[in-house]
GUDOKOL-499420 format. One line per field, with one value per residue (C-alpha): residue number from 1; residue in one letter; z, y, x. Coordinates in nm, 3 decimals. Example, Ala and Ser with C-alpha at 12.3 -4.5 7.8 and 13.67 -1.06 7.14 Angstrom:
% residues 2
i = [1|2];
aa = [a|s];
zz = [0.780|0.714];
yy = [-0.450|-0.106];
xx = [1.230|1.367];
This chain:
% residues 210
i = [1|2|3|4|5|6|7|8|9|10|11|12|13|14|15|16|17|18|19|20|21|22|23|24|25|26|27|28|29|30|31|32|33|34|35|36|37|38|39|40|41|42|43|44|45|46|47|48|49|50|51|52|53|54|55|56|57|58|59|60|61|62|63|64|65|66|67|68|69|70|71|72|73|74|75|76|77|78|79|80|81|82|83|84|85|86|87|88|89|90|91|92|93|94|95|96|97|98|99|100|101|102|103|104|105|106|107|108|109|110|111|112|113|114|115|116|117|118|119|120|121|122|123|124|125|126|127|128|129|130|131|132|133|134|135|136|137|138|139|140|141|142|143|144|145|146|147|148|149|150|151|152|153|154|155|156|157|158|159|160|161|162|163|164|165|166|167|168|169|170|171|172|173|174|175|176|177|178|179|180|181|182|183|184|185|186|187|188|189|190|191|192|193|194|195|196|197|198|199|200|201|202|203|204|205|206|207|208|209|210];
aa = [x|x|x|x|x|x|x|x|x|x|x|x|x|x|x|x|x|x|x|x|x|x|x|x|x|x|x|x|x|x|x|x|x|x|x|x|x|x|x|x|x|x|x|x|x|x|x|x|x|x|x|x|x|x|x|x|x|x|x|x|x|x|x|x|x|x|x|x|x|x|x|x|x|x|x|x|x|x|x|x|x|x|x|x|x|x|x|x|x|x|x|x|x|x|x|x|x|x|x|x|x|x|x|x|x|x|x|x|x|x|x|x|x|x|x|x|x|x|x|x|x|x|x|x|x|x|x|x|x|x|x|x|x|x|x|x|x|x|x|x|x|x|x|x|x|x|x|x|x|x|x|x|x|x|x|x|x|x|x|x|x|x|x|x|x|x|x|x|x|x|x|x|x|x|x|x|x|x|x|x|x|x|x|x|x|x|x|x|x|x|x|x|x|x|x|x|x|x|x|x|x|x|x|x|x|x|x|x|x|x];
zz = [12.102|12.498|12.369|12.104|12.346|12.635|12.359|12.205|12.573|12.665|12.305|12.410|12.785|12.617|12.334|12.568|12.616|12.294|12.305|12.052|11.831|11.856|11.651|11.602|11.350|11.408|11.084|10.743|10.430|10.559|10.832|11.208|11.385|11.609|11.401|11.173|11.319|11.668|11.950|12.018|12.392|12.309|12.171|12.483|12.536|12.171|12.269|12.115|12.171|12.211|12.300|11.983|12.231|12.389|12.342|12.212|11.927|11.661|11.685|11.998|12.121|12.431|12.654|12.363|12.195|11.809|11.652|11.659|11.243|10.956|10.618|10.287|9.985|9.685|9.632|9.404|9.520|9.692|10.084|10.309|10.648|10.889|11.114|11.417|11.365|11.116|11.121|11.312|11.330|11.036|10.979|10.771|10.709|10.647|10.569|10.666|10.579|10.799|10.673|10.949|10.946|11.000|11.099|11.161|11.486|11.618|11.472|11.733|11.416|11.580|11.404|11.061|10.898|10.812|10.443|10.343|10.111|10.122|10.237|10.226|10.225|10.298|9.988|10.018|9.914|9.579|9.651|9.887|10.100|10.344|10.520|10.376|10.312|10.451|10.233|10.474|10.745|10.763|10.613|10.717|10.565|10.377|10.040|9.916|9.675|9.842|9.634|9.324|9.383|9.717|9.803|9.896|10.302|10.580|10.684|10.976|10.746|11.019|10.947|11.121|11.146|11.257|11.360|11.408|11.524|11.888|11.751|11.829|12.111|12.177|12.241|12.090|11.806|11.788|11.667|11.586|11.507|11.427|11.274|11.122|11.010|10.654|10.434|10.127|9.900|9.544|9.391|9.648|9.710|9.873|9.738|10.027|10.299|10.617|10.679|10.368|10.164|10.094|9.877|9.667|9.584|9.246|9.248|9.002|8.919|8.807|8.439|8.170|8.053|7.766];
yy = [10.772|10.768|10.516|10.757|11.075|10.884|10.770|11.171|11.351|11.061|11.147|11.535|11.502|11.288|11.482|11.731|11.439|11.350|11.011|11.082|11.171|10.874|10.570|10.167|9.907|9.653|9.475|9.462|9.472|9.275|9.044|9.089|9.313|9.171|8.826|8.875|9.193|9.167|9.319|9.659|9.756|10.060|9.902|10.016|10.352|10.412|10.594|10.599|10.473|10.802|10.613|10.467|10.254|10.091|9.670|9.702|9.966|9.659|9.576|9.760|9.418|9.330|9.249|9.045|8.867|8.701|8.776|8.371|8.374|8.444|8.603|8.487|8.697|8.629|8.883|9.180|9.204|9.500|9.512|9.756|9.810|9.958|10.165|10.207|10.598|10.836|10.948|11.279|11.417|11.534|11.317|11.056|10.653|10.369|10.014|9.766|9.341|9.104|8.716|8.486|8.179|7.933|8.063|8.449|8.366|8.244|8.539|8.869|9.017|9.085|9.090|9.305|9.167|9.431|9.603|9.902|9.871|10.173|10.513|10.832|11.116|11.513|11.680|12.005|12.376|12.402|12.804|12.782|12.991|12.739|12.455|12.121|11.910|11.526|11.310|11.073|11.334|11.190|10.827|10.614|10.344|10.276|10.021|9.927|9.671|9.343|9.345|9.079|8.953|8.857|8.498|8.270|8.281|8.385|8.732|9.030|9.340|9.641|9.983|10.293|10.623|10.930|11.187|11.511|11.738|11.804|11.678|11.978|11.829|11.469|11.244|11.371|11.202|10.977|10.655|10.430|10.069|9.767|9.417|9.189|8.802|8.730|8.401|8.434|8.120|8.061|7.844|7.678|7.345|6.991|6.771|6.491|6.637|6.555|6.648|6.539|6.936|6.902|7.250|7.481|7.817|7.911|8.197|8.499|8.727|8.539|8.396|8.733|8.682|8.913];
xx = [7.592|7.670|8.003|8.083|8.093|8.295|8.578|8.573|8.591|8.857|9.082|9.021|9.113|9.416|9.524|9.655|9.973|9.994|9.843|9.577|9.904|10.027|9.999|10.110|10.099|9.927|9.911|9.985|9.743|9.421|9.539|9.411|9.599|9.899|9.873|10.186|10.304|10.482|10.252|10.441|10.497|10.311|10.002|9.823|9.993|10.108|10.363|10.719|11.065|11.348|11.629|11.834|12.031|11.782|11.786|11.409|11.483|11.481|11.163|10.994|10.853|11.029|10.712|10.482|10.714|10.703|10.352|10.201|10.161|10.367|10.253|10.292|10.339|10.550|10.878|10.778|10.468|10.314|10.241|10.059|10.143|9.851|9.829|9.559|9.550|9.714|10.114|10.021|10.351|10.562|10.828|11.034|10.933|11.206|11.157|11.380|11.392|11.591|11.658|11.625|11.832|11.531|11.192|11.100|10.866|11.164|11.447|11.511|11.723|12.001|12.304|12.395|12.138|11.916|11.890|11.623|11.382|11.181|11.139|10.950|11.175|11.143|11.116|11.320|11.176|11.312|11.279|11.525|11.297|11.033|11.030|11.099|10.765|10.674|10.441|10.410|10.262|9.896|9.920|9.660|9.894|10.241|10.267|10.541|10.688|10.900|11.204|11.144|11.523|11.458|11.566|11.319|11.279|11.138|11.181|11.154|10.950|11.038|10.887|10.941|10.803|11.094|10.862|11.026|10.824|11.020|11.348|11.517|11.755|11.942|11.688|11.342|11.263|11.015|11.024|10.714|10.843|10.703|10.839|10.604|10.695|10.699|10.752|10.883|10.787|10.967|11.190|11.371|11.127|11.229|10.930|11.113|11.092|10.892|10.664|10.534|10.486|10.101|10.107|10.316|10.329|10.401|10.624|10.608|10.287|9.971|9.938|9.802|9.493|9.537];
């Protein structure tokens, strides 16, 4: 109870700065947080990154580096990036996938090698006559599908989070980033190599069973 009252008057005192309004993403669908997903700068603070031009805009992990594991999931299957709070502000959500030339712990994505493969959109007044709407104000979480055409690989997943709310001037958006490490198993599958392959994955959704 004592704990509980501390952590409330502490998100009070702080919700006057907005850091109770702010969020990460820490991990996606059940894996620990930080294990696949590259530790944010702001997974103390959580607060955002303004500047589009800064170096860490890709994947807002300049001080902790790649994430030490990578996650496996098959292309066209869903995925569920967390978050450590809710999206507070109103505001806009892309996804993003990177292919890295070898392995993703060791890819920074630069380069123009980024494609979008999701988004949550403002959905306009059709009256004409209020504000546009965001679905994605208040997500605990985002799901969506990896693209079932996606060549086998190993991937950056980045997701962001435009929040809007003071984005009246140059400069105030807020961005909420996060890139997590994904392998992408199928049919590409070198039974020679060495190391010796001790396992496969067999791509496609599992076997119907009616």
């Amino acid at each position: 109870m004592f704990f509980s009252r501390v952590v409330l008057i502490l998100c009070v005192v702080a919700w006057f700065s907005g850091v109770c309004a702010h969020y990460c993403w820490p991990s996606v669908d059940q894996t620990l947080p930080w294990d696949v997903v590259r530790r944010t700068d702001n997974y103390e603070t959580r607060n955002p990154i303004q500047n589009v031009n800064d170096p860490n805009f890709r994947c807002y992990n300049g001080a902790g580096g790649a994430a030490p594991n990578t996650y496996s999931i098959e292309a066209g299957n869903k995925i569920t990036f967390q978050t450590d709070n809710v999206l507070y502000h109103i505001g806009v959500v892309n996804v993003y996938m990177a292919k890295a030339p070898d392995k993703a712990i060791d890819f920074d994505g630069s380069g123009n090698v980024w494609f979008k493969i999701f988004e949550i959109t403002a959905h306009a007044d059709p009256t004409g006559n209020n504000y546009p709407t965001f679905p994605a104000n208040m997500l605990h979480n985002v799901t969506f599908t990896i693209p079932k055409n996606v060549p086998t690989g190993q991937y950056l997943l980045r997701i962001e989070h435009i929040a809007l709310h003071d984005a009246h001037y140059f400069g105030g958006a807020q961005f909420y980033i996060a890139c997590a490490q994904l392998n992408e198993p199928g049919i590409i599958f070198d039974p020679y190599s060495y190391p010796t392959p001790t396992s496969y994955t067999q791509p496609g959704p599992v076997v119907w069973s009616g």
